[in-house]
N, C-alpha and C positions, 0 to 999 in steps of 0.2 A: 472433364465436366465444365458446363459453363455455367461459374457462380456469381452471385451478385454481394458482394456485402454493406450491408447498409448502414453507414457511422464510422466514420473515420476517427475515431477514437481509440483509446490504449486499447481492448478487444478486437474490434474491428482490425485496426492496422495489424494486428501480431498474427491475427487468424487469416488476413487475406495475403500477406507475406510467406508465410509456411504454405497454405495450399498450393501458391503461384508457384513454392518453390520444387512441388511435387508434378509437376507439369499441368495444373489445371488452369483455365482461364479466368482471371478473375477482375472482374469489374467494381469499384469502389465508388461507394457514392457518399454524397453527403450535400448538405444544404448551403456549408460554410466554401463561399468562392473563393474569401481569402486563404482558408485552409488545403481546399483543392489546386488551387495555383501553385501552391507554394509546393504541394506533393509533387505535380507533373513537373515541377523544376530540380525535382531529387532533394529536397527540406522538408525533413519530417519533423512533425510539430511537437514530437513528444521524444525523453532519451530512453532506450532501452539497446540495453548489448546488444550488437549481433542483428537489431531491427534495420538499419540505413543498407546495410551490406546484401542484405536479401532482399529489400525494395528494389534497388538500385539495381543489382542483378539480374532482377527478373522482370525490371523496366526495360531493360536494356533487351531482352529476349520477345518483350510485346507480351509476356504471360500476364502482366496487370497492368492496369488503366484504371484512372480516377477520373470521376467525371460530377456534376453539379445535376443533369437530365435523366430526369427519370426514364423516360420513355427508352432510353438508349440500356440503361441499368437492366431495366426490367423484362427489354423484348429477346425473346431464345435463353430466360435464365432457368438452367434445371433446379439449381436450387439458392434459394433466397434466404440470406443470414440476416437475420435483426440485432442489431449492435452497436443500437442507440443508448445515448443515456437513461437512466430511471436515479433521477438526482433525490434527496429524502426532503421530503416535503416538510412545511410545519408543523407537522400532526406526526411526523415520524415515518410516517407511509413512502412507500415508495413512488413518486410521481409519474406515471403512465401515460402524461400526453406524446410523449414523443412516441412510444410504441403505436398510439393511438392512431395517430396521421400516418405511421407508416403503414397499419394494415388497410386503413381507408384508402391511400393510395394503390398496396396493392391489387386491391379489388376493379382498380377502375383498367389494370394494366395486365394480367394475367390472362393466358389465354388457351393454352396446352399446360397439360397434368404440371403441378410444382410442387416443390416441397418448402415449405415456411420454416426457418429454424427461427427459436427465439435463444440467442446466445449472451442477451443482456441479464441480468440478474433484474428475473421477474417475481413478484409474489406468485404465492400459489392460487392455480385459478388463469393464469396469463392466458394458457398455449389454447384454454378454452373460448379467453373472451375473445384473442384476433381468430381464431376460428369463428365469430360469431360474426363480428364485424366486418372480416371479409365475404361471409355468409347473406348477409344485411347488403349490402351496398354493389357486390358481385354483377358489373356493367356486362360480360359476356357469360350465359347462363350457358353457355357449354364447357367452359373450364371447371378444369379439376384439380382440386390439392389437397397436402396434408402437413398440417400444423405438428411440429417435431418440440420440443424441449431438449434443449442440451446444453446446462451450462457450462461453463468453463471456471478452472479451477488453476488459473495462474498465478504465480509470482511474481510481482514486479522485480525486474533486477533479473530475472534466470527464467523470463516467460518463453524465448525460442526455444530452451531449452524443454523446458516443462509441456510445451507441444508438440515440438518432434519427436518427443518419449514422454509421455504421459502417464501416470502414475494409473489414472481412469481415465474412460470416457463411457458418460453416462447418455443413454438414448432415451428419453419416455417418447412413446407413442403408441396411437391405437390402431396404428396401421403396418402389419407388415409389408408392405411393397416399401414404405416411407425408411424404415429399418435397415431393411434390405442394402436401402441404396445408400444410407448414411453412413451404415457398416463398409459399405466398399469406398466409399466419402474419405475414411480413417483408415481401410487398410496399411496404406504406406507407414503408417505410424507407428504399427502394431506389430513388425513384422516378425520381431524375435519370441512375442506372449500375447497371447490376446487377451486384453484389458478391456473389452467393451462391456460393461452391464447393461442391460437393456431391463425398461418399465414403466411404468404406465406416468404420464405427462406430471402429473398431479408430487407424486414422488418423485420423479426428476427436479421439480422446481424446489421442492421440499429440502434433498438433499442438500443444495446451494446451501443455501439459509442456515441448515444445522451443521454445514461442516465447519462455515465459518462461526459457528456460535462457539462449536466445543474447542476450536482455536482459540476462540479469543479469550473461553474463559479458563481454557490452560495460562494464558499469560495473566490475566487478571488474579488468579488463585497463584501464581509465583512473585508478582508485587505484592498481593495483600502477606506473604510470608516473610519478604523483603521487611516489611514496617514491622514485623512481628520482631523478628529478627533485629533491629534496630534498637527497638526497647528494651531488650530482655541481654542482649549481648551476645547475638550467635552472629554466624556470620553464614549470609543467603546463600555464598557461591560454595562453602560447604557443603552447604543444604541440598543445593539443588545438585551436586554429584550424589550427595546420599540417597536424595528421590530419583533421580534418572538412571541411575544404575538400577530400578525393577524393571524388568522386560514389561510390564505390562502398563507403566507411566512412561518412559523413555527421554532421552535429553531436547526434543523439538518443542522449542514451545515452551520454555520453562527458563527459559532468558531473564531475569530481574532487570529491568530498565524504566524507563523516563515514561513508558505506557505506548500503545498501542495508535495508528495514524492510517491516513491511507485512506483510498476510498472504497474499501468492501468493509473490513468490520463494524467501524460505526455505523453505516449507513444500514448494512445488514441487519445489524441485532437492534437495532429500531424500527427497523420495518418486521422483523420476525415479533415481535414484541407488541407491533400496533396488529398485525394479523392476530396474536393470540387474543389479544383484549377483542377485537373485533369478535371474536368466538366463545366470549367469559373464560378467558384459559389464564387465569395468576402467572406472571412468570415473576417470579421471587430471584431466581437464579438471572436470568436476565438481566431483570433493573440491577442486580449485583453486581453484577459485571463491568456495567455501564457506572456504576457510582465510582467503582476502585478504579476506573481506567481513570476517568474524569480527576478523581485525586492524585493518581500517581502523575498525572500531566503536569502537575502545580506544583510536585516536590522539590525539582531541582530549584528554584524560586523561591520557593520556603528556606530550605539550606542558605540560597542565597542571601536570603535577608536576614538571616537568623546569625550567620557572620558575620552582615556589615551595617544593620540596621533598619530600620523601614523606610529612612530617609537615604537616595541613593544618588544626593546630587552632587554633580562633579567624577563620580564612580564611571569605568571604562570597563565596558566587560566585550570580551573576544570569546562569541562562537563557531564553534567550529562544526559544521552538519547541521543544513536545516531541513531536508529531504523527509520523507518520513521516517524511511529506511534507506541503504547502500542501493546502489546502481541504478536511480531513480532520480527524475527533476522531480516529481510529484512531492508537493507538499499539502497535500488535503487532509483537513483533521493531523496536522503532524504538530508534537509535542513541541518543536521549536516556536511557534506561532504561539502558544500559550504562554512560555517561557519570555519572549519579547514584548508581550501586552504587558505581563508583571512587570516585566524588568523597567520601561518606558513611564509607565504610569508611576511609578517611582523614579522618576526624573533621572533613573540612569542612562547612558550614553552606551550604545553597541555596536560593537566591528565585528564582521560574520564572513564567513569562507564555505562556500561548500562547490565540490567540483562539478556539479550540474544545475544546482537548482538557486541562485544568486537573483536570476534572471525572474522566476516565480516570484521569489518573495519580495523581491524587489516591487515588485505590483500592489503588494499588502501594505509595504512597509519603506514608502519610497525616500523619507529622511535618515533612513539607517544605513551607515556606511558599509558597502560591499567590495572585497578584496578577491584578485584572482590569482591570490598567495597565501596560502595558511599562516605562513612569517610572519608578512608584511601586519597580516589581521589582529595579529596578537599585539603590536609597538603601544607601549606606554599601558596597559591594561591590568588591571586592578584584578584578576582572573582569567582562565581559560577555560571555557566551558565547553565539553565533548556532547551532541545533543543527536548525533549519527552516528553508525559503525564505519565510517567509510575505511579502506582498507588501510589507503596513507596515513592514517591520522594513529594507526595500532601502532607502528614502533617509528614515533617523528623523534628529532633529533631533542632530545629536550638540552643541551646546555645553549641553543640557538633559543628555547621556548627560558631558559632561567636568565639570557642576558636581556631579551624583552619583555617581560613580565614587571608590572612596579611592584608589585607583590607575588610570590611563587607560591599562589593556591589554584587547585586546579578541582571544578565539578567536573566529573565523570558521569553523568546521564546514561551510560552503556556499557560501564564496568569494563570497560577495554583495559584500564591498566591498573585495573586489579592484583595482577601477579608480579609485578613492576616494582623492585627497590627505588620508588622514587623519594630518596634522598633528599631532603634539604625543600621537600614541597610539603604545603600542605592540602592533603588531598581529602576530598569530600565523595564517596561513593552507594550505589542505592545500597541496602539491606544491608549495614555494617558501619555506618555513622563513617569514622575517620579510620582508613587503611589502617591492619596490623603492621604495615612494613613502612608508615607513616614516623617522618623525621620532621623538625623543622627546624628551621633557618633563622636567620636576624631575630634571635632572642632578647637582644635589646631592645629592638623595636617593636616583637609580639608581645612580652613579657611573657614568656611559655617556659623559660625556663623552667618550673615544676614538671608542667605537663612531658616536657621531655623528657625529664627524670622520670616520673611517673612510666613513660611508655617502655623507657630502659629496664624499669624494674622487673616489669610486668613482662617483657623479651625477655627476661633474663630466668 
C-alpha cells in the first residue's frame, strides 16, 4: 500500500519504519526541513532500539522517503496517518492546531477514495471534527474518504517491539470498507492471534486516554503507599510482592519510584480531566493522581535536603539517568528536571551522566556539567543519585563509586539497589527511608555510631 505519514515524530517515525519494513511504501512528511534533511542523510532525531536499523534498511530498499512537499505526500496515498503533535495547552487541553492544518491541507489535495487515520493521541470528538473540516474546505467534490481512529499504545524504549507484536490494535470507525482495509493494513502483525478490536471512532479515542489513566494511576496508588510505608515502618518492595502476587492486581505498574514522566501520562490525564470538566464530570480520582505524581517528583530533593540542609552551597551531587525512563533520550515531564531545579536553586553544584539523553538536557540546563562516563560523573561528589533505571547503572562497580564519592551516600529514585548489601554506604531509598541492609562508614566523621549500633541491634 501506498502510505503517507504525516509527523516525523516518536509515532510517526516508529509507525512508518515498521510498515516500510512489512513491504509497504511509505512516504514521510513533515514541515521541519532541518528534521527532514537530516532523515534523508540516515540521522534520526530521536533514540529508540531497533528504530536507525529499520530506517536505514528500508531507505536503502526505496520502501521510505521523507519529504518537506505536500503535494508529493499526498498525490496516489491510499492511506494517510496523522501523527502530528497535540502538545497540552495551558488549560490542560490538548492543542489541535497541528491536527487542524493538516486536515485543511488534506482537503485541498485528496482526490480518489482515502482513508484518514488519526494516530496522534486525540481528545474524543477528533476523527469527527477532521471529518468535518475536510468536509468544509473539500477543493475536489468528487473525492471520497473515511476518517479511521486508531491510537497507538507504545512504549518508549521497546516501541518496535510493541508494533510488530502488539498486545491491541484498536480500529473505530463508521465505515466498513475503511476497516476492512485497516485490518489487512495490520495483517502482517497479527499473524500468530488476532488482536484487532474494532469500534465506533468516539471509543477508540476514548480507550487512549483511559488506558493511560488507569496506568498511571497504578503508579500513583504505589508511591502514595511508598510514603505510607515510610512513616509507619513497612517496607514498599515488600509490599508490592505481597500486592502483585493477586492475579487480578499483578506486578506492571506497581514500581515505587521518583514518579511518573514522558509525554503521554501527564499530558493525557490533563487533557482527560479538561474533557471531563468540559462535561460537569468531577474527576476526584484524576486531580489524585496528578497531585501524588507531582509530590513523588520532589521526594528525592526532599531526602536530599533533609540530609544536608536547605542550604547546599559548595554541595556536588552526581546523577546518574536523566531520561524519563530506560531506552529513551526523551526527557518530557521527567523526574530528573524537577530534581535539578531543587537541587540548583539551592546553590548546589550537579554532574549528570545518562547514556542518551545528556544532549536534551543539556538545552534546559546548559550550566550543568555533563559526563559521557558514569565514573568520571561521580569525582569529588557529595552523593550519587539514581534518577533512571538504566540497565548499567543496576550492578556498577561500586568500590570504583566508594573511591570517588566525598561522601558514600547514595539516593535511589528507582530502588535498583534495594536487594544490594551495600556496605559501608549510606543509602536513601523510596518507601522505606534508610535500606534494611544499610551500614555506614566514617563514624567519626558522621557521628552514627549509635545509629549503627542501633541498626545491629535491630538485624540482630
Amino acid at each position: 500500500m501506498n502510505i503517507t505519514i504525516v509527523g516525523s515524530g516518536y509515532v510517526g517515525l516508529v509507525a512508518g519504519a515498521c510498515f516500510s519494513e512489512v513491504g509497504n511504501n511509505i512516504t514521510m512528511l513533515d514541515s521541519d526541513e532541518e528534521k527532514i534533511k537530516k532523515l534523508q542523510n540516515g540521522i534520526i532525531p530521536i533514540y529508540e532500539p531497533g528504530l536507525k536499523e529499520l530506517i536505514t534498511n528500508n531507505k536503502e530498499k526505496n520502501n521510505i522517503t521523507f519529504t518537506t512537499q505536500k503535494e508529493i505526500a499526498y498525490k496516489n496515498a491510499d492511506i494517510i496517518f496523522i501523527a502530528v503533535g497535540t502538545p497540552m495547552d495551558t488549560d490542560g487541553s490538548a492543542n489541535m492546531n497541528y491536527v487542524k492544518e493538516v486536515a485543511k491541507d488534506l482537503s485541498q489535495y485528496i482526490e480518489n477514495y482515502t482513508i484518514i487515520v488519526n494516530k496522534s493521541t486525540m481528545p474524543i470528538g477528533s476523527a469527527k471534527m477532521v471529518e468535518n473540516i475536510i468536509n468544509k474546505n473539500l477543493k475536489n467534490k468528487n473525492a471520497t474518504f473515511d476518517v479511521v481512529s486508531n491510537p497507538e499504545f507504545l512504549k518508549e524504549g521497546v516501541a518496535i517491539r510493541d508494533f510488530m507484536s502488539p498486545d491491541r490494535i484498536i480500529i473505530g470507525s463508521k465505515s466498513q470498507k475503511a476497516t476492512k482495509i485497516i485490518k489487512n493494513l495490520y495483517s502482517p502483525f497479527i499473524l500468530k492471534s488476532n488482536r484487532i478490536i474494532t469500534m465506533d471512532r468516539e471509543s477508540a479515542e476514548m480507550s487512549k486516554y483511559a488506558s493511560n489513566a488507569l496506568l498511571a494511576t497504578k503508579i500513583s496508588f504505589i508511591n502514595e503507599m511508598s510514603q505510607i510505608c515510610e512513616k509507619v515502618g513497612a517496607n514498599i518492595n515488600d509490599v508490592r510482592v505481597g500486592i502483585g502476587s493477586d492475579s487480578r492486581i499483578g506486578y506492571s505498574f506497581i514500581y515505587p519510584g521518583c514518579g511518573y514522566g514522558g509525554s503521554c501520562f501527564p499530558k493525557d490525564i490533563q487533557a482527560l480531566s479538561f474533557i471531563a470538566k468540559q462535561n460537569n464530570v468531577e474527576t476526584k480520582i484524576l486531580d489524585a493522581i496528578e497531585y501524588v505524581n507531582e509530590y513523588q517528583k520532589n521526594l528525592i530533593a526532599n531526602k536530599i535536603i533533609k540530609r544536608f540542609g536547605e542550604n547546599l552551597d559548595n554541595k556536588i551531587f552526581c546523577i546518574w539517568g536523566l531520561s524519563f525512563k530506560p531506552e529513551t533520550d526523551d526527557i518530557r515531564e521527567a523526574p530528573s528536571i524537577y530534581l535539578m531545579q531543587k537541587l540548583l536553586q539551592s546553590n548546589a553544584m550537579i554532574q549528570c551522566y545518562d547514556p542518551q539523553a545528556n544532549i536534551n538536557m543539556k538545552a534546559i540546563f546548559p550550566n550543568v556539567k555533563y559526563y559521557n562516563n558514569k565514573y568520571d560523573a561521580i569525582d569529588n561528589a557529595d552523593a550519587l543519585i539514581i534518577m533512571t533505571e538504566w540497565k548499567e547503572f543496576r550492578n556498577p562497580d561500586f568500590k570504583i563509586i566508594k573511591d570517588k564519592l566525598k561522601n558514600l551516600i547514595i539516593f535511589d529514585g528507582r530502588n535498583i539497589y534495594k536487594d544490594i548489601e551495600l556496605n559501608e554506604f549510606e543509602y536513601y531509598y523510596i518507601g522505606g527511608g534508610e535500606s534494611h541492609y544499610l551500614r555506614f562508614y566514617l563514624e567519626s566523621k558522621l557521628h552514627l555510631t549509635n545509629f549503627k549500633k542501633g541498626c545491629n541491634d535491630e538485624a540482630a
